[in-house]
N, CA, C and O of each residue as an XYZ file, in Angstrom:
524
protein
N     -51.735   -134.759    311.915
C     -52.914   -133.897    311.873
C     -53.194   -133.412    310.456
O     -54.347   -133.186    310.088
N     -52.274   -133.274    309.764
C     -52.412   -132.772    308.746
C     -52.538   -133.950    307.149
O     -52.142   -135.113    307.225
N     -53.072   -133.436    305.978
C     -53.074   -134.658    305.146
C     -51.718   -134.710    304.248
O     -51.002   -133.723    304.079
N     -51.418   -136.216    303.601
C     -50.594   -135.829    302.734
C     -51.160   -135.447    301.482
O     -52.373   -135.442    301.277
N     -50.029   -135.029    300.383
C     -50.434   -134.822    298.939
C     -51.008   -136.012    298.533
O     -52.219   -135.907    298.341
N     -50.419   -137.394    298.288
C     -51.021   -138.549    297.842
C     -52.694   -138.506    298.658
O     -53.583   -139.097    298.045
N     -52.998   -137.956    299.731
C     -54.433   -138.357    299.977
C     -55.026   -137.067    298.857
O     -55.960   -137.206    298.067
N     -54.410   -136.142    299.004
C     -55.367   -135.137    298.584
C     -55.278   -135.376    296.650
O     -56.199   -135.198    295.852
N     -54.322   -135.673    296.453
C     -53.856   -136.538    295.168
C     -55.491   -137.388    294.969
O     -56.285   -136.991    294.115
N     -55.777   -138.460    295.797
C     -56.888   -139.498    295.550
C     -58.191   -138.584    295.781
O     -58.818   -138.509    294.725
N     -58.622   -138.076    296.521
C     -59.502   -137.142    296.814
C     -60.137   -135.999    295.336
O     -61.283   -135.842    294.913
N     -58.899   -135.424    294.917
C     -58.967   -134.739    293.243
C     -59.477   -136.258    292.590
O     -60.703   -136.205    292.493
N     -59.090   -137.246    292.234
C     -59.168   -137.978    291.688
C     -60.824   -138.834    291.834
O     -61.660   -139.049    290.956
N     -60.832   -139.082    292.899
C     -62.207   -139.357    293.074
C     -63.463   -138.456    292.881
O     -64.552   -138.855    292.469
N     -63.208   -137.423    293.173
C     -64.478   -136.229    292.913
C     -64.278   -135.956    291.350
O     -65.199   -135.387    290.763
N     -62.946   -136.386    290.525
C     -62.751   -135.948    289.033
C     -62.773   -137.604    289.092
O     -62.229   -138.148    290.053
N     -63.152   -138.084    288.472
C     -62.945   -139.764    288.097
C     -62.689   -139.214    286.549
O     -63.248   -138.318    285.916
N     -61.190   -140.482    286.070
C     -60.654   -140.454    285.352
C     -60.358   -139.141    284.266
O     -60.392   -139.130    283.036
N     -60.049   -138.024    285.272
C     -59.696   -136.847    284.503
C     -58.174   -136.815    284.465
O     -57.857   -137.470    285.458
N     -57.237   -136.473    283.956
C     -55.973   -136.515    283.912
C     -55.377   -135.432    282.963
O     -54.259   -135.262    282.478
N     -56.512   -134.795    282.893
C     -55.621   -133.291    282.297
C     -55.929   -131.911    283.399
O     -55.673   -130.747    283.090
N     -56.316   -132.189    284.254
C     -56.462   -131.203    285.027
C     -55.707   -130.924    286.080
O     -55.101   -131.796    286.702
N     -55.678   -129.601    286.388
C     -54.882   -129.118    287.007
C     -55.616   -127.986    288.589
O     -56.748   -127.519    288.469
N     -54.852   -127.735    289.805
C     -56.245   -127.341    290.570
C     -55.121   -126.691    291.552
O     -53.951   -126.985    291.309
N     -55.373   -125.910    292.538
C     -54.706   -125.595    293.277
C     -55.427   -125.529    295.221
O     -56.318   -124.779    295.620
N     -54.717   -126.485    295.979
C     -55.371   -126.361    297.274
C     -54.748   -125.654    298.431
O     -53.763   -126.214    298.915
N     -55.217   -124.294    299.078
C     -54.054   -123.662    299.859
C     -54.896   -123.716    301.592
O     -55.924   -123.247    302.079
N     -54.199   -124.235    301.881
C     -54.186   -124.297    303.369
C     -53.840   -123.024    304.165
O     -52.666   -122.716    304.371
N     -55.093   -122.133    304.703
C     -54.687   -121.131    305.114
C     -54.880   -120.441    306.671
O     -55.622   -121.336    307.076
N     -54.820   -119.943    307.306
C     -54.924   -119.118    308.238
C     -56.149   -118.653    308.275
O     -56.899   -118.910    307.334
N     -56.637   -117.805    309.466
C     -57.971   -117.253    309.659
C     -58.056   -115.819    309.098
O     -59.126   -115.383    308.674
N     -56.928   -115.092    309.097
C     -56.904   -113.972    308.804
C     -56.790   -113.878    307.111
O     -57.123   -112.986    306.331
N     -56.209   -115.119    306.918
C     -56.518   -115.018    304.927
C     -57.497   -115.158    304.443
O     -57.841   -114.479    303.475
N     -58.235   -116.082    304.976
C     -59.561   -116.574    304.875
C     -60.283   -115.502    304.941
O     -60.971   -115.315    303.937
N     -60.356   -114.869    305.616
C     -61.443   -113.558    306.230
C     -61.266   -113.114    305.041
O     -61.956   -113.462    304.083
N     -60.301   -112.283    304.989
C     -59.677   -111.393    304.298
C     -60.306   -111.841    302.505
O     -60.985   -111.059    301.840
N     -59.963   -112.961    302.117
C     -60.855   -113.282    300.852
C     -62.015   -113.811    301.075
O     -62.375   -114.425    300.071
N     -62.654   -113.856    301.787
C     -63.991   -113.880    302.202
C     -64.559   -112.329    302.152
O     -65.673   -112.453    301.643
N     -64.412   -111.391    302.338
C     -64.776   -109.945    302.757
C     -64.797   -109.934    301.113
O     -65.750   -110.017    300.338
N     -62.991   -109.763    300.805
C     -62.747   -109.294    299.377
C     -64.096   -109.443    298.189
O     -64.540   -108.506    297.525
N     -64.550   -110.792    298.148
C     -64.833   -111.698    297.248
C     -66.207   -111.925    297.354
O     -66.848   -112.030    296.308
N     -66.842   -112.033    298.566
C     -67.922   -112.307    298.888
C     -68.729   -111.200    299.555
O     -69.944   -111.046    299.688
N     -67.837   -110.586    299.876
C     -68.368   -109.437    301.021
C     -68.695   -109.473    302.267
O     -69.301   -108.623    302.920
N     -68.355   -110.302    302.532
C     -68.396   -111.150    304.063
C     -67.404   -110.983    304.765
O     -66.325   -111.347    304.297
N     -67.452   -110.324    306.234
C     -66.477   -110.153    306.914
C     -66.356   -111.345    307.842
O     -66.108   -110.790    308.912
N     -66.374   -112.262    308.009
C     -65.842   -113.747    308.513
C     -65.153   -114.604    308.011
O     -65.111   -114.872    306.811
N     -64.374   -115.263    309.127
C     -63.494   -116.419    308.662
C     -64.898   -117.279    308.041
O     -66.049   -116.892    308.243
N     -64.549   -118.466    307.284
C     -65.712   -119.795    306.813
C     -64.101   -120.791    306.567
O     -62.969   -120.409    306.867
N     -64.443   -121.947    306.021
C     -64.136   -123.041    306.220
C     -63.193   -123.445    304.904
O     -61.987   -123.688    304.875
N     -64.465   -123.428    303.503
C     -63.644   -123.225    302.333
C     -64.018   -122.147    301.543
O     -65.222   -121.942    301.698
N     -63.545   -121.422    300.816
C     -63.646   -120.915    299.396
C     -63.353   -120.886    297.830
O     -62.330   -120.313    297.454
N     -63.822   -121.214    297.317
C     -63.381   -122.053    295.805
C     -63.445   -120.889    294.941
O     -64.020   -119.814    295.116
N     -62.654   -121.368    293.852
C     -62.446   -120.093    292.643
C     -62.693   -121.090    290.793
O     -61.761   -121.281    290.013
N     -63.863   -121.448    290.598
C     -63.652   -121.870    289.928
C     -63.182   -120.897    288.132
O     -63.741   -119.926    287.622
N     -62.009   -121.692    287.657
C     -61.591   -121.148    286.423
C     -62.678   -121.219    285.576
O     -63.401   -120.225    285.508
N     -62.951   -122.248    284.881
C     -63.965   -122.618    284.151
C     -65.057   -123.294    284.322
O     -65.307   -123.855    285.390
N     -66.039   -123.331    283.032
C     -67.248   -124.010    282.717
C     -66.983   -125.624    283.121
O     -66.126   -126.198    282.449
N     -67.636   -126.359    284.131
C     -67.506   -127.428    283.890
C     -67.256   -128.457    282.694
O     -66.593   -129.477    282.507
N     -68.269   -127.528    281.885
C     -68.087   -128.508    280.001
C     -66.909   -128.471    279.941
O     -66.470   -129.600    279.725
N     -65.956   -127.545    280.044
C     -64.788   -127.855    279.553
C     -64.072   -129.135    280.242
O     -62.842   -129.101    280.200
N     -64.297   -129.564    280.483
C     -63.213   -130.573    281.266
C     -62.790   -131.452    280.056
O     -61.636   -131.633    279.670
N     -63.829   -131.919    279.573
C     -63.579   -133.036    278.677
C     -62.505   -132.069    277.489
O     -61.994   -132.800    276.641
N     -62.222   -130.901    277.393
C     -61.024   -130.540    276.100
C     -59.876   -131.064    276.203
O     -59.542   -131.425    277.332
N     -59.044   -131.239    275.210
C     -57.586   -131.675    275.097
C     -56.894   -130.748    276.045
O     -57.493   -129.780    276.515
N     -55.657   -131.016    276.337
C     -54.721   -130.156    276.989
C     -54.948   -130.410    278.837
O     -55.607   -131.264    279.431
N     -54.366   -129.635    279.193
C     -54.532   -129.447    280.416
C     -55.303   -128.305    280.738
O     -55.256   -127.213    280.173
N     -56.312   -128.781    282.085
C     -57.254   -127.976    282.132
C     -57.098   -127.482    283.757
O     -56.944   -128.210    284.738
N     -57.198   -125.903    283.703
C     -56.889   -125.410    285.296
C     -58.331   -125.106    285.909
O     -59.111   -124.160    285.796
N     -58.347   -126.109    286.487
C     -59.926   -125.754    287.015
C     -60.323   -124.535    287.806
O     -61.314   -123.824    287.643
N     -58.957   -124.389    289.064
C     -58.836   -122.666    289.973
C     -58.749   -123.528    291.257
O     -58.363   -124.687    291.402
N     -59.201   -122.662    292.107
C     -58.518   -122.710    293.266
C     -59.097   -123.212    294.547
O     -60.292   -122.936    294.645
N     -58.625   -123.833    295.500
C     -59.777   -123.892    297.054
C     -58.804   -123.017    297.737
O     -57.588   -122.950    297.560
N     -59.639   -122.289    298.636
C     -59.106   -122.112    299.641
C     -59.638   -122.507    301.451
O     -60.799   -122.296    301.804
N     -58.622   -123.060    302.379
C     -59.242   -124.042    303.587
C     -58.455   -123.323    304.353
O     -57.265   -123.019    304.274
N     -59.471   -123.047    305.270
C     -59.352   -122.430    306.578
C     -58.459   -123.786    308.261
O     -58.991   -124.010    309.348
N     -57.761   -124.069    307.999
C     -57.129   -125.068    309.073
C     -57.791   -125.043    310.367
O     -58.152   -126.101    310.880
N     -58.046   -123.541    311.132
C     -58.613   -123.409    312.315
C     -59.931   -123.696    312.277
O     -60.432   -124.423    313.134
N     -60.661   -123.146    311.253
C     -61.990   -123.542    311.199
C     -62.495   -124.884    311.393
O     -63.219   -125.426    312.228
N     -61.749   -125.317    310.134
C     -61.969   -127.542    310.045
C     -61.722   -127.840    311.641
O     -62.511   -128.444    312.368
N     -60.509   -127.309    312.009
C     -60.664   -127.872    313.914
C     -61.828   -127.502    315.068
O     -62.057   -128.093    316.123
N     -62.507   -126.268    314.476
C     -63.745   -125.941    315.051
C     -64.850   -127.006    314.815
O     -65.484   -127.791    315.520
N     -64.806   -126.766    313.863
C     -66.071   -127.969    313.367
C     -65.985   -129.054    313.404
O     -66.993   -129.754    313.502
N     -64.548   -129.654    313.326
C     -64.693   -131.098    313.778
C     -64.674   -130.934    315.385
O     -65.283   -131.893    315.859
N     -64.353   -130.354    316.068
C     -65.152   -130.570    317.414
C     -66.286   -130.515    317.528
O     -66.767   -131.419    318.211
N     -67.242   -129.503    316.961
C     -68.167   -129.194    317.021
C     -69.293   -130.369    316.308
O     -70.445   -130.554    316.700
N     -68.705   -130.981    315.327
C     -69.805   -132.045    314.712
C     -69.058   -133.056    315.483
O     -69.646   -134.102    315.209
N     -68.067   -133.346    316.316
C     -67.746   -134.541    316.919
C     -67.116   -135.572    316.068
O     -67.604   -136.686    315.881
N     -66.019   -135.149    315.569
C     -65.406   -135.879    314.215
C     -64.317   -135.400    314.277
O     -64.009   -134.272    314.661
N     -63.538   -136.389    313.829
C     -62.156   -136.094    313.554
C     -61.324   -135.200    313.003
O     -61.485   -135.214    311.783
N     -60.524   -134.444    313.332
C     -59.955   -133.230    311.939
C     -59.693   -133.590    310.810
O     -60.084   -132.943    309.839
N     -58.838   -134.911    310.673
C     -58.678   -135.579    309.176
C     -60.505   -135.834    308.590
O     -60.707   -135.060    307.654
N     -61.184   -136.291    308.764
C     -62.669   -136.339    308.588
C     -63.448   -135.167    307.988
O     -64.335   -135.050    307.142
N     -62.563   -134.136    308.984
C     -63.427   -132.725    308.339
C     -62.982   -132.376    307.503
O     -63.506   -131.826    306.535
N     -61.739   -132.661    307.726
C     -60.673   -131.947    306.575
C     -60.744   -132.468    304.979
O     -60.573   -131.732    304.007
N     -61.022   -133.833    304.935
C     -61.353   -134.489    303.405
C     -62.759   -133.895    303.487
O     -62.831   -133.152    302.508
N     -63.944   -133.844    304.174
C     -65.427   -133.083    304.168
C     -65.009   -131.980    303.360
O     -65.357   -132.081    302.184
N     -64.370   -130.970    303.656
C     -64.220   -129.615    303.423
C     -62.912   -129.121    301.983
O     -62.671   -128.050    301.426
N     -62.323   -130.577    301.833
C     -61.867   -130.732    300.885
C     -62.656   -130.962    299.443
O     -62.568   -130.408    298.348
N     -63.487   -132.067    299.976
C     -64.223   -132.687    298.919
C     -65.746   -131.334    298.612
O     -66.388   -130.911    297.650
N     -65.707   -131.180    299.692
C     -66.733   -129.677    299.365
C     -66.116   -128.606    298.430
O     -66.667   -128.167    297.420
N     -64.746   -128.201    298.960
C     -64.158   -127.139    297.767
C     -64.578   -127.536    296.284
O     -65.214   -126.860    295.476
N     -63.956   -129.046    296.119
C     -63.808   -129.613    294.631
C     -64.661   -129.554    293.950
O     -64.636   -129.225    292.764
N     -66.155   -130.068    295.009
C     -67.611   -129.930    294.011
C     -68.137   -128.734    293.752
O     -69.095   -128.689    292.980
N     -67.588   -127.437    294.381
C     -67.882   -126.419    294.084
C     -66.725   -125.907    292.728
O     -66.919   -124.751    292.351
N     -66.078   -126.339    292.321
C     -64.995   -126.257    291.305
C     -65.861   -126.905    290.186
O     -66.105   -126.349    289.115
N     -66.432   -128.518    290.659
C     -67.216   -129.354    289.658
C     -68.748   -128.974    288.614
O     -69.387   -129.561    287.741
N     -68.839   -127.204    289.579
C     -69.977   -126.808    289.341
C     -71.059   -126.712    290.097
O     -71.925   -125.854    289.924
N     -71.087   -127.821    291.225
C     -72.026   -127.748    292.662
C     -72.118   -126.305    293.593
O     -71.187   -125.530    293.813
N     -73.482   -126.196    294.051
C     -73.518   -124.928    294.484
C     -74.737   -125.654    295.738
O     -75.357   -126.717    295.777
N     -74.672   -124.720    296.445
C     -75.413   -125.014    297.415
C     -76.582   -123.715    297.918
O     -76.855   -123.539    299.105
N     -77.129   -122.962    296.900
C     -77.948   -121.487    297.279
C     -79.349   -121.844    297.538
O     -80.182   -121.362    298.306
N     -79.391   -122.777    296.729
C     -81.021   -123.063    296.365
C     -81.467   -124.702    297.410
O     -80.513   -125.444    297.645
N     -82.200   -124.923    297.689
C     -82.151   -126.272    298.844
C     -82.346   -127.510    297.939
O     -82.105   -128.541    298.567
N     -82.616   -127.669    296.982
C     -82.749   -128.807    295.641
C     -80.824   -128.980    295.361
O     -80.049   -129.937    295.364
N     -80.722   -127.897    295.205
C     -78.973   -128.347    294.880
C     -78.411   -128.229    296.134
O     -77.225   -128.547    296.223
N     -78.904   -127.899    296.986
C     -77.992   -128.119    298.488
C     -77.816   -129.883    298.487
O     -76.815   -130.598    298.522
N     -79.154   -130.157    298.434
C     -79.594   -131.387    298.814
C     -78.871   -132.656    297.849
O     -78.867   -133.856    298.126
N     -78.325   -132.049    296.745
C     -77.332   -133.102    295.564
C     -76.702   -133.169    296.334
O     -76.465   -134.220    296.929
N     -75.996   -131.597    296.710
C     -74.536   -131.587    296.863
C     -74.020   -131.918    297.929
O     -72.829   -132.211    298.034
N     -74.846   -131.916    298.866
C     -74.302   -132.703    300.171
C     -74.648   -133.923    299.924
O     -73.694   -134.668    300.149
N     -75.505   -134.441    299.590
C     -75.598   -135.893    299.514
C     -74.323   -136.222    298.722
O     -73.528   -136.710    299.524
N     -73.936   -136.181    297.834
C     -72.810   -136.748    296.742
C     -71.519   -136.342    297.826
O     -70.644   -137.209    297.829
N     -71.283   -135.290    298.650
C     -69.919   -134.872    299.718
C     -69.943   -136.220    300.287
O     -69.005   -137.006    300.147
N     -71.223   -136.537    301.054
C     -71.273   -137.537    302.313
C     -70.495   -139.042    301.792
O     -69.687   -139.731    302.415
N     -71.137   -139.270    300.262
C     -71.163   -140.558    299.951
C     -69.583   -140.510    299.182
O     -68.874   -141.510    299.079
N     -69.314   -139.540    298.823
C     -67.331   -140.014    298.746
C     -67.104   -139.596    299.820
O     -66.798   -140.713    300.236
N     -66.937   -138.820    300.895
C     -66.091   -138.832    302.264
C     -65.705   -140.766    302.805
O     -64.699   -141.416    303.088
N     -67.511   -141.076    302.675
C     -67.072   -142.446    303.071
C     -66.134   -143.212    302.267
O     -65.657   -144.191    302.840
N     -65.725   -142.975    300.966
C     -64.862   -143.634    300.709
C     -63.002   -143.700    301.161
O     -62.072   -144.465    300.905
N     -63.232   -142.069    302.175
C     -61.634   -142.165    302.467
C     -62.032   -142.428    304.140
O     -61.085   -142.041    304.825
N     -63.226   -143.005    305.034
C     -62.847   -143.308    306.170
C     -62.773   -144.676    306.362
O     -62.409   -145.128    307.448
């Protein structure tokens, strides 16, 4: 049910193509953590699915050194909601909601319906590359 590091390993890798100084952190969490930095952070008192922390400016990627991009955070119960609910697999949702954290790390935002409309399009078209 759950993924390994090597997928989530290819997954960083594909949404970063040929980055190799970066660094990222993905925490698999509970409903009550989730909430809880959801409220904190957003002001939102609900569980959601992911939440991202990005460190930096996208420009930076390309600097020397190693670069910490920040953080996702994934709700486990949720991804099982929704993949019932969209009729899809948990591994399915789970790279979806993976690859969603990352592009929100990459700089993707989804407020405005012009950048909704990138950013889900570009989620859909690498998901297919891990089914």
């Amino acid at each position: 049910m759950g993924i390994s590091n090597k997928k989530i390993k290819d997954i960083v890798m594909t949404v970063f193509p040929g980055k190799t100084n970066i660094s990222l952190s993905i925490n698999f969490v509970g409903e009550k953590r989730i909430k809880n930095i959801n409220k904190i952070y957003r002001k939102k008192d609900a569980v959601t699915d992911v939440i991202s922390f990005a460190n930096i400016d996208n420009d930076f990627i390309s600097q020397k050194g190693e670069v910490d991009l920040g953080d996702v955070f994934i709700c486990t119960k949720q991804i099982s909601r929704q993949a019932r609910e969209n009729n899809v697999s948990f591994q399915e949702e789970n790279i979806r909601i993976i690859i969603h954290g990352l592009l929100h790390l990459k700089g993707y935002d989804h407020v405005i319906k012009k950048d909704a409309e990138k950013m889900f399009s570009l989620q859909e078209k690498l998901i297919k590359k891990f089914l």
